[in-house]
FIVEX-897998 format. One record per residue (C-alpha): residue number from 1; residue in one letter; chain; x, y, z. Coordinates in Angstrom, 2 decimals, m for minus. Layout:
REM residues N
[NUM; a; A; [X; Y; Z]]
...
//
This chain:
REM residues 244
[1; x; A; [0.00; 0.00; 0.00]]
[2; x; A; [2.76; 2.46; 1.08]]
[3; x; A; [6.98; 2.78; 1.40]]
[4; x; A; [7.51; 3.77; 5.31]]
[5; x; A; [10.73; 3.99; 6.36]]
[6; x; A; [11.72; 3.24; 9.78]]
[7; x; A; [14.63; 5.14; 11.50]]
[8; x; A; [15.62; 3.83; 14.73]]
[9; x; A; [18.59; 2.91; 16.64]]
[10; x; A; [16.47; 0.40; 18.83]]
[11; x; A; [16.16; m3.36; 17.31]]
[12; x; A; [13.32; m4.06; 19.52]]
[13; x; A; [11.35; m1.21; 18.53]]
[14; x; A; [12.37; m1.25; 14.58]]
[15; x; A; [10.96; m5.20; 14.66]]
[16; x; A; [8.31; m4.13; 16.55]]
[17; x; A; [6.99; m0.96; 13.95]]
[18; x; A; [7.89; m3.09; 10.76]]
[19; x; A; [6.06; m6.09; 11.87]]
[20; x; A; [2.92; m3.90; 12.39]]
[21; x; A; [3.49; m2.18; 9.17]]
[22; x; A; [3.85; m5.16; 6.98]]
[23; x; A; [0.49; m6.71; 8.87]]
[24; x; A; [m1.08; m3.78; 7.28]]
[25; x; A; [0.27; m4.57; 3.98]]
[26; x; A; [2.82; m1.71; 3.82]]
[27; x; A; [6.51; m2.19; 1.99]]
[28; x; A; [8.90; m1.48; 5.33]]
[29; x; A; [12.70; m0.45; 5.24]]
[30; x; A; [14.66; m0.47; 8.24]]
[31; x; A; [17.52; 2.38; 9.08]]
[32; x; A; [19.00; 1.85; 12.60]]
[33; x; A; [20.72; 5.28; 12.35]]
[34; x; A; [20.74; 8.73; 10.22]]
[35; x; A; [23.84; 7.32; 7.99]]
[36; x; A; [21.62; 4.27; 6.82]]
[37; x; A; [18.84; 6.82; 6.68]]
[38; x; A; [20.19; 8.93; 4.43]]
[39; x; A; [21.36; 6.49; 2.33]]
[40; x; A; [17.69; 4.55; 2.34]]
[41; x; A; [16.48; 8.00; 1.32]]
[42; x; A; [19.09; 9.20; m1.56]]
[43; x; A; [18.22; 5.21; m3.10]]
[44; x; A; [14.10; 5.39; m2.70]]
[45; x; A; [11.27; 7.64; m2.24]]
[46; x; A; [9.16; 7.01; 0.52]]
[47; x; A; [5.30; 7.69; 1.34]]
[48; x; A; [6.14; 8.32; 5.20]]
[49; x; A; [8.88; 7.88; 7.63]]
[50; x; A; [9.13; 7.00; 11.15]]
[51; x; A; [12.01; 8.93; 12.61]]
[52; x; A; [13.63; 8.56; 16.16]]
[53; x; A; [14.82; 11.52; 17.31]]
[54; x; A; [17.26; 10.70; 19.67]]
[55; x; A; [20.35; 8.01; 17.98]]
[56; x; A; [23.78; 8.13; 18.44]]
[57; x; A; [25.55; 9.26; 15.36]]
[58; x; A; [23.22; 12.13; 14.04]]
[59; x; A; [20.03; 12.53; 15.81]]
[60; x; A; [16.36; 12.91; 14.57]]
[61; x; A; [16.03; 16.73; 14.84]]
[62; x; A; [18.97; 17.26; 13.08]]
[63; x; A; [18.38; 14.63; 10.18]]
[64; x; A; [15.51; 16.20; 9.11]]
[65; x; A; [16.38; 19.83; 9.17]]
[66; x; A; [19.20; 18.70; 6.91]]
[67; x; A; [16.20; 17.27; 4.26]]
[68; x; A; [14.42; 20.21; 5.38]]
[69; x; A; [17.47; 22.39; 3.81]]
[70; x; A; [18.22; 20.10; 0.56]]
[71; x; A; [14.64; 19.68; m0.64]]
[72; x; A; [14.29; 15.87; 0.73]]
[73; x; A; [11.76; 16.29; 3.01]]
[74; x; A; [9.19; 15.27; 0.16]]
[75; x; A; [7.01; 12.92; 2.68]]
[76; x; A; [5.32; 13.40; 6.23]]
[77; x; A; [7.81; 12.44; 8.77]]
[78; x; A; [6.37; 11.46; 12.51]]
[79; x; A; [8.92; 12.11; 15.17]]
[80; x; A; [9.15; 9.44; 17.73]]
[81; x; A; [10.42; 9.51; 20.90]]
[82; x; A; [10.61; 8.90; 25.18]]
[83; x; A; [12.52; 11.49; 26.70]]
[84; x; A; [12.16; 14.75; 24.21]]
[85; x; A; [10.91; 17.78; 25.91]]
[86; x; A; [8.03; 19.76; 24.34]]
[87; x; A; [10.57; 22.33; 22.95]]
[88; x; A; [12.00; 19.59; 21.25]]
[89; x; A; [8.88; 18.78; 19.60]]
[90; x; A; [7.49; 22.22; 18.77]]
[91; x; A; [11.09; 22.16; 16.80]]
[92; x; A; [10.30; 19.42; 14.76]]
[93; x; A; [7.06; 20.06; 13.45]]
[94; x; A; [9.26; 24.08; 12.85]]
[95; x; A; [10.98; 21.96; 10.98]]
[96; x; A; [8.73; 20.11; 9.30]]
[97; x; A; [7.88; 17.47; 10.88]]
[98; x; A; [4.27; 15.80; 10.27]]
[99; x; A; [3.28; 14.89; 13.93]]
[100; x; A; [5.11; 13.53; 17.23]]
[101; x; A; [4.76; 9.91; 19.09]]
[102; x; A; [5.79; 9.35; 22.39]]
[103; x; A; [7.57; 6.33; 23.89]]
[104; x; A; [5.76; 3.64; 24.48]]
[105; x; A; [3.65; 3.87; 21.34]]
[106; x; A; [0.37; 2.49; 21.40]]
[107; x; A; [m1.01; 0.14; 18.63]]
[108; x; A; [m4.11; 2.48; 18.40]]
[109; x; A; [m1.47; 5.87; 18.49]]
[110; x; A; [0.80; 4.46; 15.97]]
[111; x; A; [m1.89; 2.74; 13.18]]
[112; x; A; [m3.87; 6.91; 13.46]]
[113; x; A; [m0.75; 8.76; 12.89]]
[114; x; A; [0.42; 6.50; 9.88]]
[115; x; A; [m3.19; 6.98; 8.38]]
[116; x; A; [m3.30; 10.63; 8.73]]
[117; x; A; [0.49; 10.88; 7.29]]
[118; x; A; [m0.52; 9.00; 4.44]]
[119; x; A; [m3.49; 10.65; 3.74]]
[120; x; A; [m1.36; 14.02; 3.88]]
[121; x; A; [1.12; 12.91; 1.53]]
[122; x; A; [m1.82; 11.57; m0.80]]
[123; x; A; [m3.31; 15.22; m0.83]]
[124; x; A; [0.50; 16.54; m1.22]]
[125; x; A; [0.44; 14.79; m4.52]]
[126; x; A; [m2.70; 15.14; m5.69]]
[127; x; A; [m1.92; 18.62; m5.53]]
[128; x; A; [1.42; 18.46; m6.99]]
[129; x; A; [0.10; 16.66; m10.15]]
[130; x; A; [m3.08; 19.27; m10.68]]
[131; x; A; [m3.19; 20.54; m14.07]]
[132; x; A; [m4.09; 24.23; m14.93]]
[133; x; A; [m7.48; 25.30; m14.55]]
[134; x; A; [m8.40; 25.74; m18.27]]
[135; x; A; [m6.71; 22.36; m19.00]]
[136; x; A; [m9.38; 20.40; m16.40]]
[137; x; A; [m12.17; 22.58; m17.65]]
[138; x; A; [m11.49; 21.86; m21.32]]
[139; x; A; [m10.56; 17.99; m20.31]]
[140; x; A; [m14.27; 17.80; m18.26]]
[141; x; A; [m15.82; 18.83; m21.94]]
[142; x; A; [m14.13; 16.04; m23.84]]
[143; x; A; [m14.79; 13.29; m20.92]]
[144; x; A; [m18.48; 14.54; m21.05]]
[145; x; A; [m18.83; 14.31; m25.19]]
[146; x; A; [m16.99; 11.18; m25.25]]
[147; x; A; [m17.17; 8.86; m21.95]]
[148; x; A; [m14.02; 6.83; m21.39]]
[149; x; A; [m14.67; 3.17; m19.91]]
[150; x; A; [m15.12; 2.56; m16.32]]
[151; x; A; [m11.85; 2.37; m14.54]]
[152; x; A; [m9.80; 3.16; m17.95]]
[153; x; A; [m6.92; 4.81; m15.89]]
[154; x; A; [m4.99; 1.11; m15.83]]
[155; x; A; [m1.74; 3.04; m15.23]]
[156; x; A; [m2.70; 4.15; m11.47]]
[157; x; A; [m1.38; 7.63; m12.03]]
[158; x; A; [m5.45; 8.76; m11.41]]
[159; x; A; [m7.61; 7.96; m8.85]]
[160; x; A; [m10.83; 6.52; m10.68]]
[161; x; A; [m13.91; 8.75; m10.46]]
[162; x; A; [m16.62; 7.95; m8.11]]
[163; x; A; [m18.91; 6.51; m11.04]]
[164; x; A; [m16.02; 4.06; m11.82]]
[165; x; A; [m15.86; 2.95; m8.60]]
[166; x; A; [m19.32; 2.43; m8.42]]
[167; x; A; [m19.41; 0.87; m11.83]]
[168; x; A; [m16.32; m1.41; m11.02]]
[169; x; A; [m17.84; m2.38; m7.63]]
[170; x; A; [m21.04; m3.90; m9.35]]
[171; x; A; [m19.74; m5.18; m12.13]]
[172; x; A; [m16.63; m7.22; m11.11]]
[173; x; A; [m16.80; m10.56; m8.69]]
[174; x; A; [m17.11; m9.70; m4.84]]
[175; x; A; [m14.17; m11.61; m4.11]]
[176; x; A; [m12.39; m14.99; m3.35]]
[177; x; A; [m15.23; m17.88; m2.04]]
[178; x; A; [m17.63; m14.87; m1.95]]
[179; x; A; [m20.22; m17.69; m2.97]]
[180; x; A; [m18.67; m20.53; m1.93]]
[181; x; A; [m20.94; m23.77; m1.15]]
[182; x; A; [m20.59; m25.53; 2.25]]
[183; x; A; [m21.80; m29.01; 2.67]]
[184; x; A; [m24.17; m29.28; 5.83]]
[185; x; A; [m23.81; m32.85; 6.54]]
[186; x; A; [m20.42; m32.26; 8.30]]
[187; x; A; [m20.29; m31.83; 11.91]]
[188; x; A; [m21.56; m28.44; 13.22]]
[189; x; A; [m18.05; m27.02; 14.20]]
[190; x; A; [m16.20; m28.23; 10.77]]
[191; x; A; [m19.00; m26.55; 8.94]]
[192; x; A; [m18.75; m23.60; 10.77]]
[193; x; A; [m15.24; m23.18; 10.54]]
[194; x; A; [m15.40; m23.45; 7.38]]
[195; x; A; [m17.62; m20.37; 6.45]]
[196; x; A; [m15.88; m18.36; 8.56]]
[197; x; A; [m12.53; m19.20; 6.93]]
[198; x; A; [m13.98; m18.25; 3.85]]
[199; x; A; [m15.37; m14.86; 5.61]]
[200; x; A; [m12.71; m14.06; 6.70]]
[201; x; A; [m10.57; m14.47; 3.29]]
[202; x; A; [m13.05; m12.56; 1.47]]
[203; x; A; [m12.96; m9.47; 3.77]]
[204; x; A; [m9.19; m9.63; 4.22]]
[205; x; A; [m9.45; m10.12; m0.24]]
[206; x; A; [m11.38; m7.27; m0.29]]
[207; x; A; [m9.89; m4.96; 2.04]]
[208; x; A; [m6.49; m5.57; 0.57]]
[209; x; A; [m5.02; m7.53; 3.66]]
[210; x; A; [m5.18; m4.76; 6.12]]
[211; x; A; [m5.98; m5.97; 9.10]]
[212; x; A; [m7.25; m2.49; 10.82]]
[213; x; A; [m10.08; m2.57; 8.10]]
[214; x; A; [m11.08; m6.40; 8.58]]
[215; x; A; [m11.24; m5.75; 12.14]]
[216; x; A; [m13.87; m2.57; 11.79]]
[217; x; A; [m15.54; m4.06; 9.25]]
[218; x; A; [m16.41; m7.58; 11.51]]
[219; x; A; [m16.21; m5.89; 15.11]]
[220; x; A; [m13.63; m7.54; 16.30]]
[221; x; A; [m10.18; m6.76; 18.12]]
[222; x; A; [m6.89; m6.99; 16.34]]
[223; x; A; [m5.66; m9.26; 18.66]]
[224; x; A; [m8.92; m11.33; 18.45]]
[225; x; A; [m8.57; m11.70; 15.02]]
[226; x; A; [m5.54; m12.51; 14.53]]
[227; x; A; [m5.96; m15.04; 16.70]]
[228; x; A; [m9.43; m16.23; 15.17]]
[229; x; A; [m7.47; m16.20; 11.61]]
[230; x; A; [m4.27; m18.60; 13.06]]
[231; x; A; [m6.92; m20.91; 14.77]]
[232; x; A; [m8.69; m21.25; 11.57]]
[233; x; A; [m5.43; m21.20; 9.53]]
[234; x; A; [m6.44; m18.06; 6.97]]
[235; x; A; [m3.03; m17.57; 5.07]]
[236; x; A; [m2.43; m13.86; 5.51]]
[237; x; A; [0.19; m13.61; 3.04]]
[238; x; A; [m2.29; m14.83; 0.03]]
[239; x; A; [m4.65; m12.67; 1.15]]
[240; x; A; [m2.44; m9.48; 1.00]]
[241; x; A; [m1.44; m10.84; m2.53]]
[242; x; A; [m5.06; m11.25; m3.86]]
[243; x; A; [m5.68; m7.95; m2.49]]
[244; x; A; [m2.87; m6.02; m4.44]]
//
């Protein structure tokens, strides 16, 4: 779904951020100081990164006033840390910075922040990729006389309209098992297994393998259902992969 990059010089933590990340089907790269940070960013462009401010070569503050200053600081960038002071952080977000976490982060702080980053840095390039007014007017005129296909923008570069979406939504398959048969002279608890496995594969199908979204949309905890979905022996990875 996104690139985050993850800059901090704590193993625990960086395992701790990327396995959460990739659970909500996000590409994760790992920098354990600014010198590997700078390096991840000079190599890759990244929707969002997760930056420690206090490491022992360079730390956070001063890492991204230097993208500030040479035009890198393209992407939201949440400051994390335990012991900064709120000077500290009113610096940052001077600087630039998208939004501060404090030490210990909180499953429900972390997942919000990352949302509303990426959300920001969707807007950011929407915006950088608007064309001129008389361009869009003159564009709406030529859509209007001759209607492209539903979801014609195959490239990605445009968000489909609302009416493609719709369109698309009615017109293609609901998803994997979405009308899958169960035989009802098994046992009660093998049958029922079985129909949730296959409800649970075609939300996590449909939702694109974020498991934020699959919880809200069944009502259950995260660490419920990721239980639920080990018990019944969904395969997480497949479902990420139908979902992209």
């Amino acid at each position: 779904m996104a690139n985050i990059l993850v800059v901090d010089d704590e193993l625990g933590i960086r395992d701790l951020l990327s396995e959460i990340l990739n659970d909500e089907g996000h590409s994760v790269d790992l920098a354990e100081n600014a010198t590997q940070a700078r390096m991840a960013r000079q190599a890759g462009t990244y929707d969002l990164v997760l930056l420690d401010i206090w490491m022992p070569d360079t730390d956070g503050v001063s890492l991204l006033k230097e993208w500030a200053m040479s035009g890198a600081l393209t992407m939201p960038v949440i400051m994390m840390s335990g012991h900064a002071t709120i000077e500290t952080a009113v610096e940052a977000t001077r600087i630039g910075a998208f939004s501060f976490l404090e030490k210990p982060i909180t499953l429900q702080k972390l997942l919000k922040a990352v949302e509303q980053g990426l959300l920001r840095n969707a807007i950011n390039l929407q915006a950088a990729s608007n064309v001129p007014e008389s361009r869009t007017a003159s564009t709406a005129v030529a859509t209007a006389a001759h209607p492209q296909p539903a979801l014609a923008g195959a490239s990605g570069d445009e968000a489909p309209s609302a009416l493609a979406v719709h369109s698309a939504t009615h017109s293609l398959p609901a998803g994997p098992q979405a009308h899958q048969g169960f035989d009802l002279d098994r046992p009660l608890r093998e049958a029922r297994d079985r129909f949730e496995k296959a409800y649970f594969e075609f939300h996590l199908a449909r939702e694109g393998g974020s498991m934020t979204r699959v919880a809200e949309k069944t009502g259950l905890e995260r660490t419920h259902l990721y239980r639920k979905l080990r018990q019944l022996g969904v395969d997480l990875g497949r479902s990420r992969r139908n979902g992209g």
